[in-house]
C-alpha positions in Angstrom: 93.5 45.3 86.6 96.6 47.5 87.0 97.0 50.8 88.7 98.8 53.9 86.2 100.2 57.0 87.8 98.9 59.6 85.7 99.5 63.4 85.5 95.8 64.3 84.6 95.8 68.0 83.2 92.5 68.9 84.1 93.1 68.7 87.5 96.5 70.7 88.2 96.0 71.8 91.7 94.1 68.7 93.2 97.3 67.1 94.4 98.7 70.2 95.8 95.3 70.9 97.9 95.7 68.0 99.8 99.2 68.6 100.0 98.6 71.8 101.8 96.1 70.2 103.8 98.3 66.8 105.7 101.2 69.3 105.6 100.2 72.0 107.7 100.5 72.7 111.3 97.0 72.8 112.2 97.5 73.3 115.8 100.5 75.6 115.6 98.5 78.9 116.7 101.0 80.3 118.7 104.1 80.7 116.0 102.1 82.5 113.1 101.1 85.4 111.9 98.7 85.2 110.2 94.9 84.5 111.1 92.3 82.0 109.3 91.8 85.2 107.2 94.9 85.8 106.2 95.3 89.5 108.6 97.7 90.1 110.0 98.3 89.2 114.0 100.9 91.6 115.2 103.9 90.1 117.0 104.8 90.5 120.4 108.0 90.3 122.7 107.3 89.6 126.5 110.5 91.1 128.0 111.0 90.6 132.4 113.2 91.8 134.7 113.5 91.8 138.4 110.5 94.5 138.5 108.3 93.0 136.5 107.2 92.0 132.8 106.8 94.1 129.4 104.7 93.3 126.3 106.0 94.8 123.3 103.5 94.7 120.4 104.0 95.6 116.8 101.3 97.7 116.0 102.3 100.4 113.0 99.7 102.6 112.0 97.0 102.8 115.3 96.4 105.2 117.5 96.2 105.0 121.2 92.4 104.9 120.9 92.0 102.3 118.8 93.7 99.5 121.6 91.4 98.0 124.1 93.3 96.2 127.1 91.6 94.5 129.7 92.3 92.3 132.6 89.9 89.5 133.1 90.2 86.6 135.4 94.3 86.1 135.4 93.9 87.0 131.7 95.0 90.4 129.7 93.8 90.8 126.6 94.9 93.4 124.5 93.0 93.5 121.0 92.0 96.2 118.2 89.1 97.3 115.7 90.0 99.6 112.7 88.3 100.2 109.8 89.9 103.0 107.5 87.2 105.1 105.2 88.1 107.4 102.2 85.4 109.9 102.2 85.0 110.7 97.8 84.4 113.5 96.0 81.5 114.8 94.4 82.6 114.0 90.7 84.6 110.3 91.8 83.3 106.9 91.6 84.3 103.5 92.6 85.8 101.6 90.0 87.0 99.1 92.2 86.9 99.6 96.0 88.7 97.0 98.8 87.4 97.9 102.2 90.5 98.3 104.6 89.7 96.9 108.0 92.1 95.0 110.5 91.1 93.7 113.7 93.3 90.9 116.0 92.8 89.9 120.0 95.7 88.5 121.8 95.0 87.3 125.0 98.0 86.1 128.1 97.6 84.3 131.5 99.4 86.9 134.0 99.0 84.6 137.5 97.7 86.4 141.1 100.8 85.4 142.7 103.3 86.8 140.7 101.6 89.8 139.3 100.6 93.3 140.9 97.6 93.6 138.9 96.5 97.0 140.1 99.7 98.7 138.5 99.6 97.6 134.9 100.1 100.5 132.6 100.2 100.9 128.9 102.0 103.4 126.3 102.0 103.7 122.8 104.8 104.8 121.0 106.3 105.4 117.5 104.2 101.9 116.8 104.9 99.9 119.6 102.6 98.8 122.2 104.3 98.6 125.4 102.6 96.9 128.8 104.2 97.4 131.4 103.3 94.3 134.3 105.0 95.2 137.6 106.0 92.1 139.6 104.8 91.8 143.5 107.3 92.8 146.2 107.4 88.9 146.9 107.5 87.2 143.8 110.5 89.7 143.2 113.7 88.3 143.3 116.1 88.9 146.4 119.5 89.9 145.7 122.3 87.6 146.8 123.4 87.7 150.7 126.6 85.6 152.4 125.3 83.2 155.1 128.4 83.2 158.3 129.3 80.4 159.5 129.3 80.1 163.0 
């Protein structure tokens, strides 16, 4: 019995499901954007300086309200819950409706020893999320000083 190769038309996207499947990064949660359900995580930028650290989030559209932050065991977690409602008119109908609701949770390991804890603050601005993490006066770097030689 031989084995053909053939292109079997009824069929179309079974080879490129498995193709998707073996060729994705499974385990490659950190570099995305995108979630299991296909929402948006927004992207971040962890800036530090001698003083301390800042999280810069993308986050168009929210209001200062809508963030939660909290600091758990070494962990911050910033995430949000929004659900936008369009309130209709006595004489409209839904034809089609798509309910618009985006939620993400991005969580990072801030360590005791480094990290002033009881100093964290957070702003919001012109869509950015902004957490400021002060360092601790020791974990701070010293500046440079000449040693004589005696």
């Amino acid at each position: 019995m031989a084995l053909v190769k053939s292109n079997f038309p009824a069929f179309p996207t079974f080879p490129r499901l498995f193709d998707d499947f073996f060729t994705r990064d499974l385990f490659d949660f950190n570099n995305r954007s995108n979630s299991l359900t296909h929402t948006t995580i927004p992207s971040v930028n962890i800036v530090e300086n001698n003083e301390g650290f800042a999280v810069e989030m993308a986050a168009p559209g929210m209001d200062k309200a809508d963030f939660n932050i909290q600091l758990n065991n070494e962990v911050l977690t910033i995430s949000s819950q929004k659900e936008w409602k369009q309130e209709m008119k006595d004489n409209e109908r839904y034809t089609r409706h798509e309910f618009s609701y985006q939620a993400f949770e991005r969580s990072f390991h801030l360590p005791k020893t480094v990290v002033d804890e009881s100093k964290i603050k957070a702003e919001y601005n012109n869509g950015i999320l902004r957490v400021l993490i002060p360092k601790k006066e020791e974990a701070k770097a010293l500046p440079p000083r000449t040693i004589v030689v005696q």
